[in-house]
N, CA, C and O atoms as a MOPAC input file, in Angstrom:
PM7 MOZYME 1SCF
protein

 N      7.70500 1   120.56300 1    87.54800 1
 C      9.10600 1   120.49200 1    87.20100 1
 C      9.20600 1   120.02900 1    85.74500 1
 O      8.38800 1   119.17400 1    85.40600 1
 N     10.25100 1   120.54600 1    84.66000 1
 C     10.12100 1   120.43100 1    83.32500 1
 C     11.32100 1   119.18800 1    83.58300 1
 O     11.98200 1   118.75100 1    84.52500 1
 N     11.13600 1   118.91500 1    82.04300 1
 C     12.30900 1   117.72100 1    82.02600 1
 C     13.63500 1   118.70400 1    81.86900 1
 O     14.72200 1   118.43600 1    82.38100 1
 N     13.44800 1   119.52400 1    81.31900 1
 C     15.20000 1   120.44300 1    81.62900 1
 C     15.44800 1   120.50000 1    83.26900 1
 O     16.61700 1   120.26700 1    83.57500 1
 N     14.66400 1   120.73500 1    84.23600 1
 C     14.66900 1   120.76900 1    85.89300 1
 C     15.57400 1   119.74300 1    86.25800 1
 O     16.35100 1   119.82400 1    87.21000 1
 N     15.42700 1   118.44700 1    85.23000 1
 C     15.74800 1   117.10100 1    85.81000 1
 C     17.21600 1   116.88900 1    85.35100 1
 O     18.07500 1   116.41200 1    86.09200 1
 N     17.48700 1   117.37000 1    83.77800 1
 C     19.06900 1   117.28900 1    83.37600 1
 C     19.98300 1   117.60200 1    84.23700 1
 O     20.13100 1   118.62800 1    84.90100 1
 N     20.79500 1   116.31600 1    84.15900 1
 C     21.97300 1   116.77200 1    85.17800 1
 C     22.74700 1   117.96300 1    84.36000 1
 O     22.59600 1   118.24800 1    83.17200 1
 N     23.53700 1   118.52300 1    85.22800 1
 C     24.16700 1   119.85200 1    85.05000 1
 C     25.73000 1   119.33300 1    84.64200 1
 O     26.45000 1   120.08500 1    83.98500 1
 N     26.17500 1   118.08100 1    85.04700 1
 C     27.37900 1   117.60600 1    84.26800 1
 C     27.39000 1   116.49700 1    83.47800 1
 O     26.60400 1   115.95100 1    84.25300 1
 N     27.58600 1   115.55000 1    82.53100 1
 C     27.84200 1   114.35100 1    82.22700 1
 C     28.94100 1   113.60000 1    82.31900 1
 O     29.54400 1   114.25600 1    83.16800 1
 N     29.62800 1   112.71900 1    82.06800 1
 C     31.54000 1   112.46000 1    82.49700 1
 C     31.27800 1   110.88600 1    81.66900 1
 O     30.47100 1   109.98300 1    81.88900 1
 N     32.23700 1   111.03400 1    80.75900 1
 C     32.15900 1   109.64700 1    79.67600 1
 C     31.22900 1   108.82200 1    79.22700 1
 O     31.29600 1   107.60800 1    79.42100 1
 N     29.99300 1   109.56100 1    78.39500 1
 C     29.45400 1   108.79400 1    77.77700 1
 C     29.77300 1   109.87900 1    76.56200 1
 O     30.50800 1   110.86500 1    76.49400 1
 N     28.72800 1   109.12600 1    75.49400 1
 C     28.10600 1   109.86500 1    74.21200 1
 C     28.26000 1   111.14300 1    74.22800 1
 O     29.10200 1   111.31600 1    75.10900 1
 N     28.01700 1   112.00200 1    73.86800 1
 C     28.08400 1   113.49800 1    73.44700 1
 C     26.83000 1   113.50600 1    72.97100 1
 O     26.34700 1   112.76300 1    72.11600 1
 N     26.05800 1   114.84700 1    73.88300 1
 C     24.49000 1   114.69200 1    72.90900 1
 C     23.50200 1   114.39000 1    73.80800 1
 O     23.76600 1   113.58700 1    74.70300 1
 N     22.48500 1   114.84900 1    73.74200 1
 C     21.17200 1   114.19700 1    74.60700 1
 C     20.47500 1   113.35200 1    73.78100 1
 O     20.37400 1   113.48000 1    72.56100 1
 N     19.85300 1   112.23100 1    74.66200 1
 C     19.37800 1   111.23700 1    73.74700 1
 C     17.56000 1   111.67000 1    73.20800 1
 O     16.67900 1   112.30800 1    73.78200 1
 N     17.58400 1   111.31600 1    72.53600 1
 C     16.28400 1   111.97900 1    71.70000 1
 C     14.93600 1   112.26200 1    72.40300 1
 O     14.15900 1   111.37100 1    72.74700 1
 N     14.73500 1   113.55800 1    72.58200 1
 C     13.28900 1   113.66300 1    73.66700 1
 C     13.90700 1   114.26200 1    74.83400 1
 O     13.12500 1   114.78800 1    75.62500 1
 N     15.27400 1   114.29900 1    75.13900 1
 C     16.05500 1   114.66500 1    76.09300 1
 C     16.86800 1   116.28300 1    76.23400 1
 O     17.22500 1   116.88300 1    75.22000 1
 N     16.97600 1   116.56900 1    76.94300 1
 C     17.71700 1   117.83600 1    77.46000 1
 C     19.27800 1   117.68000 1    77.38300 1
 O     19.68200 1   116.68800 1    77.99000 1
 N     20.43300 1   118.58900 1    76.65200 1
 C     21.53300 1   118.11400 1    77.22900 1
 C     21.96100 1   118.58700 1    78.27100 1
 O     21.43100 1   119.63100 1    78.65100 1
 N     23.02500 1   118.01200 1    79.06600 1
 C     23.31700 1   118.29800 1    80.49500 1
 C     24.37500 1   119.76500 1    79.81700 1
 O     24.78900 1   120.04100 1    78.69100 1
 N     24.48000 1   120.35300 1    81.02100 1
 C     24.60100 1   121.97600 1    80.76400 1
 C     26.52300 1   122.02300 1    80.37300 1
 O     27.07700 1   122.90800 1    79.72100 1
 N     27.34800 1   120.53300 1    81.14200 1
 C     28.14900 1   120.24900 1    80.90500 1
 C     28.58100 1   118.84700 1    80.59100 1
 O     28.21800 1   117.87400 1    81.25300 1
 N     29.57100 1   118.78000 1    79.29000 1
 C     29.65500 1   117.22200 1    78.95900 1
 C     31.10800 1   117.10900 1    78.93900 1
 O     31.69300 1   118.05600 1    78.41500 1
 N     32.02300 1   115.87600 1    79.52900 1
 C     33.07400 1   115.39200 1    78.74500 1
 C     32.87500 1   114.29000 1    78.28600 1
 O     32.02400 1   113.48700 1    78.66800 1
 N     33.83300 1   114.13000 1    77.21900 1
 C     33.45900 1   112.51500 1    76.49500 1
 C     34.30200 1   111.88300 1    76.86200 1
 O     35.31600 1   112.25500 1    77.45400 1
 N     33.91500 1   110.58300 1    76.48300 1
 C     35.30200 1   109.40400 1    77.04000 1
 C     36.78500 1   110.00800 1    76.15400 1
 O     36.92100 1   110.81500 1    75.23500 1
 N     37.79700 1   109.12800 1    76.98600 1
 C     38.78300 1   109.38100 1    76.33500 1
 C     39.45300 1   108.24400 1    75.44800 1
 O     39.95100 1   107.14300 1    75.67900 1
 N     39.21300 1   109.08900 1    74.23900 1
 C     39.64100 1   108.45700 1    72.71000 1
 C     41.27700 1   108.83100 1    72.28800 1
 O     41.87900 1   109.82200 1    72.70100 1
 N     41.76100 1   107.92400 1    71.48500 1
 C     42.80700 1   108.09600 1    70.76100 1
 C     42.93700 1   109.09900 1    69.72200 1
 O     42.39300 1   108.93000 1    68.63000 1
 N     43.85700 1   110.48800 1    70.08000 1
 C     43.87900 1   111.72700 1    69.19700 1
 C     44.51800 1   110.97400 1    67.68000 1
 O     45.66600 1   110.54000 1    67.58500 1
 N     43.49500 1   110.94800 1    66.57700 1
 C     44.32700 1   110.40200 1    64.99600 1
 C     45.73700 1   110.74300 1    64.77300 1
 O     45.89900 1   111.95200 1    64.60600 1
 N     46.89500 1   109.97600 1    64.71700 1
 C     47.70100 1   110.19900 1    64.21900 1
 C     49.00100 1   110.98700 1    65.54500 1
 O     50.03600 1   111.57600 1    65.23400 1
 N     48.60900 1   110.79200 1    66.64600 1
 C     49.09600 1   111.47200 1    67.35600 1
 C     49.87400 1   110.49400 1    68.86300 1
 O     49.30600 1   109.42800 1    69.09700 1
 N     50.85100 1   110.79100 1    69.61200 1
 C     50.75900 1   110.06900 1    70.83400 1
 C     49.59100 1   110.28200 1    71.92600 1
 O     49.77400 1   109.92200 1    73.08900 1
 N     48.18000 1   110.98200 1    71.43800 1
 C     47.75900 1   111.42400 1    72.60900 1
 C     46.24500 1   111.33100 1    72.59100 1
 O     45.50100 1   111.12300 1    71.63200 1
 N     45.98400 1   111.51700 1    73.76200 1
 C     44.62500 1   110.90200 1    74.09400 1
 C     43.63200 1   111.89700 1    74.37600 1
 O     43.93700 1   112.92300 1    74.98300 1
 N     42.36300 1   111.64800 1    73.94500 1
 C     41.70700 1   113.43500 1    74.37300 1
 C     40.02300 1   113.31600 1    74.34500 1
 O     39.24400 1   112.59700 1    73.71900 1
 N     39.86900 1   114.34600 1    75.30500 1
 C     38.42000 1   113.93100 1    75.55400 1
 C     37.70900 1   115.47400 1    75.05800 1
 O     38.24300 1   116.56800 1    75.24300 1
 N     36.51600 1   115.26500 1    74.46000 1
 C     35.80100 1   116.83900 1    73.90900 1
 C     35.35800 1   117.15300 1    75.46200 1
 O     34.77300 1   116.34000 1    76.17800 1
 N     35.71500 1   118.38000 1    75.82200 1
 C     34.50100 1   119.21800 1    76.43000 1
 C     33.79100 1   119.88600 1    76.04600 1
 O     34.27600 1   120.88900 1    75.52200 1
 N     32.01400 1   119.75400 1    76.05800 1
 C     31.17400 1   120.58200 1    75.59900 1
 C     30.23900 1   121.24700 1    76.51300 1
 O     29.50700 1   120.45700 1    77.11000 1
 N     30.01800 1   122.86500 1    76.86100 1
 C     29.65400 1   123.45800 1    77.18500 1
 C     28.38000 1   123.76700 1    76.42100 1
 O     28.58500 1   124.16800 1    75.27600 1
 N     27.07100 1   123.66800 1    76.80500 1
 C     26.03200 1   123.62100 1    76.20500 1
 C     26.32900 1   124.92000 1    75.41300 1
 O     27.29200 1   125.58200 1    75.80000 1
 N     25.65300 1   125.33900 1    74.40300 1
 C     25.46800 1   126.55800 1    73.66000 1
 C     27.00000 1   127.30000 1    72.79500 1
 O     27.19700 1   128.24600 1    72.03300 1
 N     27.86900 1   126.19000 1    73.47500 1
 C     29.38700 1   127.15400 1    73.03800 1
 C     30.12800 1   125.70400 1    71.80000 1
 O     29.52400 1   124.73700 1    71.33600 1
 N     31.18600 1   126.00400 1    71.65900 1
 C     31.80900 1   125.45000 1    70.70900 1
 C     32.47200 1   124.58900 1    71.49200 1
 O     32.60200 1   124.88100 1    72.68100 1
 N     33.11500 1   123.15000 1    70.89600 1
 C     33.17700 1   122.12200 1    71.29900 1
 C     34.55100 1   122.35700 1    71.69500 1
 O     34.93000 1   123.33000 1    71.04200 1
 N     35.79300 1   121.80200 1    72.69800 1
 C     37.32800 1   121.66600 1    73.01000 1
 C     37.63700 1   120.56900 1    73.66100 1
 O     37.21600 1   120.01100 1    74.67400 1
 N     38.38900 1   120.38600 1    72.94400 1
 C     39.95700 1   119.19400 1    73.19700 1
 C     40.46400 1   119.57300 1    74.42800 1
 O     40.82100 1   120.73800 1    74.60000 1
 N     40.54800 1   118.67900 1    75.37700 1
 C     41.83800 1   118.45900 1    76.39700 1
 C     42.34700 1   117.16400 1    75.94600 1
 O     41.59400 1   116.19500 1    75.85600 1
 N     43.85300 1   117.09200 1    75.59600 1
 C     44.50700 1   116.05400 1    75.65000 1
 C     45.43500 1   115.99200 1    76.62900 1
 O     45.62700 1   116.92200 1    77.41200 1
 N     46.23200 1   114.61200 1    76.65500 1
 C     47.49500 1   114.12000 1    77.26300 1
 C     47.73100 1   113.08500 1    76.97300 1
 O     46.98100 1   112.33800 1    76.34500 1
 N     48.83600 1   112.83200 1    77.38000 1
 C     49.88900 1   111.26100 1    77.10400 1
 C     48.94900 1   109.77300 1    77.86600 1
 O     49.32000 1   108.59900 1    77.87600 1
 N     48.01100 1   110.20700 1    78.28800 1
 C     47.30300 1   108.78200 1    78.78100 1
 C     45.65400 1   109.31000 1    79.23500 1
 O     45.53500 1   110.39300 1    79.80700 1
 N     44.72800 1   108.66900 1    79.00600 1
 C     43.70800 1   108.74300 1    79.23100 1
 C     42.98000 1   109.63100 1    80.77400 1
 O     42.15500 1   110.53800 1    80.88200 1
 N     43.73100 1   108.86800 1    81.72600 1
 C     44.16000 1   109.53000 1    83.25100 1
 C     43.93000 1   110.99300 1    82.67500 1
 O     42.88100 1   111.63600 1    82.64300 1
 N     45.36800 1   111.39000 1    82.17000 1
 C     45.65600 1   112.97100 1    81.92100 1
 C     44.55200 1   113.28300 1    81.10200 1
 O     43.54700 1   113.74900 1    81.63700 1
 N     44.57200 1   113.17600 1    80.40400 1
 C     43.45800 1   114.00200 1    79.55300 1
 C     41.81500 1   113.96200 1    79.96600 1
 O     41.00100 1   114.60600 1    79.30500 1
 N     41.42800 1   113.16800 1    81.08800 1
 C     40.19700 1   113.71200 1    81.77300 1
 C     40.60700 1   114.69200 1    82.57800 1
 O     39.89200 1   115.69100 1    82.50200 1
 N     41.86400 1   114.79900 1    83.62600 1
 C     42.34400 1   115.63500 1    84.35400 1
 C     42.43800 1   116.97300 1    83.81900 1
 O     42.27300 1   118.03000 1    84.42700 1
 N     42.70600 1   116.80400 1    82.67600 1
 C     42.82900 1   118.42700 1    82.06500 1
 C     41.81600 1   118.46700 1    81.07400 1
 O     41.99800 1   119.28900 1    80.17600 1
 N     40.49000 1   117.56700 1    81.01300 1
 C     39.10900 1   118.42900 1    80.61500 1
 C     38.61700 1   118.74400 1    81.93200 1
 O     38.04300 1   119.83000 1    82.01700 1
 N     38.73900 1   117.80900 1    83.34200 1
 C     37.84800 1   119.01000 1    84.50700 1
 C     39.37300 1   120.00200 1    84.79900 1
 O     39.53700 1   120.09300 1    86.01500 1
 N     39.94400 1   120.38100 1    84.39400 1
 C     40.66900 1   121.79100 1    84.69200 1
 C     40.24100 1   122.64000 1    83.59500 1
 O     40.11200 1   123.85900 1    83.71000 1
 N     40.01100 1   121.95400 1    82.47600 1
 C     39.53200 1   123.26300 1    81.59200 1
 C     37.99600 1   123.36400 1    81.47900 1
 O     37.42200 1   123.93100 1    80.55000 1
 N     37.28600 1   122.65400 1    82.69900 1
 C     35.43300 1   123.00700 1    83.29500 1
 C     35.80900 1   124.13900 1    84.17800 1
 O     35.13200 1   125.13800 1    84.41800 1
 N     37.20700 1   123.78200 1    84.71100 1
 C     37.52100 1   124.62600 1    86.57200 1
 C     37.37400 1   126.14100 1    86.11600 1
 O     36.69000 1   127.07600 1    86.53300 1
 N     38.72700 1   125.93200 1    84.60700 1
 C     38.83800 1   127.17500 1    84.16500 1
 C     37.41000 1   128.29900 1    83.71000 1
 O     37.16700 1   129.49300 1    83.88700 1
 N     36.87100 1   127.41000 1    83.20600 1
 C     35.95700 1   128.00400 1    82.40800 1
 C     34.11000 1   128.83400 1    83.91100 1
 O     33.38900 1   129.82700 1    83.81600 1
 N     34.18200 1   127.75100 1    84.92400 1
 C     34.13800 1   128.42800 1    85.65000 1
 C     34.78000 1   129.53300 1    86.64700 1
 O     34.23300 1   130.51200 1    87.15500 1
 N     35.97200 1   129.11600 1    86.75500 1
 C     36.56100 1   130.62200 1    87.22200 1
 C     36.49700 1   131.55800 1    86.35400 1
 O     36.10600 1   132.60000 1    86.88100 1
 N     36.78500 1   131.69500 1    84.83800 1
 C     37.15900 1   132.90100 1    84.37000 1
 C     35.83000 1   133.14200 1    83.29800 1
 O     35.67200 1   134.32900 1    83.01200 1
 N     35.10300 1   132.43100 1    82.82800 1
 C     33.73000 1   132.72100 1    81.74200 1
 C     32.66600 1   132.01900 1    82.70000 1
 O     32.18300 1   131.05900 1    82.10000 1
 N     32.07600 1   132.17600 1    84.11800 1
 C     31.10900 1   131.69700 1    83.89300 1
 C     29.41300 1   132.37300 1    83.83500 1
 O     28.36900 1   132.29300 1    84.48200 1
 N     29.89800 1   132.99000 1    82.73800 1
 C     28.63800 1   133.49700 1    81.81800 1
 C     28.57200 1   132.68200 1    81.01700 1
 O     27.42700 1   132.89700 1    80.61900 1
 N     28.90900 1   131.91100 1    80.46800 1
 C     28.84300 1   130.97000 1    79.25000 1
 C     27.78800 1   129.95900 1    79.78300 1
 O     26.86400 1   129.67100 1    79.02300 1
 N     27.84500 1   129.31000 1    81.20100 1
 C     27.01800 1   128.86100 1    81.88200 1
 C     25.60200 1   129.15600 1    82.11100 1
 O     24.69100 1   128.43500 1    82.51800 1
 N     25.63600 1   130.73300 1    81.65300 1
 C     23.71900 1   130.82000 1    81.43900 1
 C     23.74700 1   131.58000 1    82.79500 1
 O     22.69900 1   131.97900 1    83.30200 1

Protein backbone atom coordinates (compact mmCIF):
# COMPACT_ATOMS: atom_id res chain seq x y z
CA UNK A 1 0.00 0.00 0.00
CA UNK A 2 1.57 3.52 -1.09
CA UNK A 3 1.26 6.47 1.15
CA UNK A 4 -1.30 8.02 -1.48
CA UNK A 5 -3.54 4.47 -0.51
CA UNK A 6 -3.53 6.01 2.99
CA UNK A 7 -4.65 9.89 2.16
CA UNK A 8 -7.86 10.54 3.28
CA UNK A 9 -10.13 11.37 0.37
CA UNK A 10 -11.64 14.49 2.36
CA UNK A 11 -10.06 17.00 4.85
CA UNK A 12 -12.65 19.58 6.83
CA UNK A 13 -10.82 22.66 8.67
CA UNK A 14 -7.41 22.51 8.83
CA UNK A 15 -4.46 24.04 6.68
CA UNK A 16 -4.76 23.81 2.99
CA UNK A 17 -1.93 21.64 1.59
CA UNK A 18 -0.31 18.37 2.49
CA UNK A 19 2.23 18.50 5.00
CA UNK A 20 5.68 17.87 3.58
CA UNK A 21 6.43 14.13 2.49
CA UNK A 22 2.63 13.90 2.35
CA UNK A 23 -0.16 13.27 -0.20
CA UNK A 24 -3.01 15.82 -0.43
CA UNK A 25 -6.39 14.52 0.44
CA UNK A 26 -8.33 14.34 -2.95
CA UNK A 27 -10.77 16.89 -1.16
CA UNK A 28 -10.10 19.94 1.17
CA UNK A 29 -12.20 22.69 2.94
CA UNK A 30 -10.51 25.21 5.00
CA UNK A 31 -11.59 26.67 8.18
CA UNK A 32 -13.83 29.42 8.08
CA UNK A 33 -12.10 32.84 7.88
CA UNK A 34 -13.28 36.38 7.72
CA UNK A 35 -13.94 37.43 3.82
CA UNK A 36 -11.46 41.10 3.81
CA UNK A 37 -13.54 43.88 3.86
CA UNK A 38 -16.78 42.19 3.64
CA UNK A 39 -19.85 40.99 6.08
CA UNK A 40 -18.91 37.47 5.25
CA UNK A 41 -17.29 34.48 6.11
CA UNK A 42 -15.76 31.86 3.71
CA UNK A 43 -14.06 28.78 3.50
CA UNK A 44 -11.68 27.68 0.16
CA UNK A 45 -12.72 24.47 -1.37
CA UNK A 46 -9.96 22.66 -3.01
CA UNK A 47 -10.37 19.89 -5.31
CA UNK A 48 -7.03 18.26 -5.86
CA UNK A 49 -5.69 19.14 -9.45
CA UNK A 50 -8.45 21.97 -10.10
CA UNK A 51 -8.54 25.61 -9.12
CA UNK A 52 -9.23 26.77 -5.73
CA UNK A 53 -13.35 28.27 -4.66
CA UNK A 54 -14.95 30.35 -2.18
CA UNK A 55 -18.17 29.36 -0.46
CA UNK A 56 -19.25 32.14 1.68
CA UNK A 57 -22.10 33.29 4.10
CA UNK A 58 -23.22 35.56 6.83
CA UNK A 59 -21.72 33.21 9.63
CA UNK A 60 -19.22 30.58 9.71
CA UNK A 61 -22.16 27.74 10.20
CA UNK A 62 -23.25 28.93 6.56
CA UNK A 63 -20.36 29.04 4.79
CA UNK A 64 -19.13 25.38 5.66
CA UNK A 65 -22.75 24.43 4.67
CA UNK A 66 -22.34 25.83 1.33
CA UNK A 67 -18.61 24.51 0.78
CA UNK A 68 -20.12 20.71 1.38
CA UNK A 69 -22.99 21.78 -1.13
CA UNK A 70 -20.57 23.01 -3.51
CA UNK A 71 -18.39 19.19 -2.86
CA UNK A 72 -22.32 17.76 -3.35
CA UNK A 73 -22.43 19.82 -6.47
CA UNK A 74 -19.34 19.09 -7.87
CA UNK A 75 -19.99 15.45 -7.34
CA UNK A 76 -23.27 15.36 -8.88
CA UNK A 77 -22.50 17.35 -11.90
CA UNK A 78 -18.24 17.13 -12.63
CA UNK A 79 -17.31 14.09 -11.07
CA UNK A 80 -14.55 13.65 -13.48
CA UNK A 81 -12.61 16.22 -11.85
CA UNK A 82 -12.34 13.57 -9.09
CA UNK A 83 -9.96 11.36 -11.19
Amino acid sequence: MTSEDQTPAISVGKHLGPPPGEFAPLIQIGRPLPWPDTPFVGCVVRIRGREDMVAAGPTAAEAVTNAIRTVNDVLEHRPEWLG
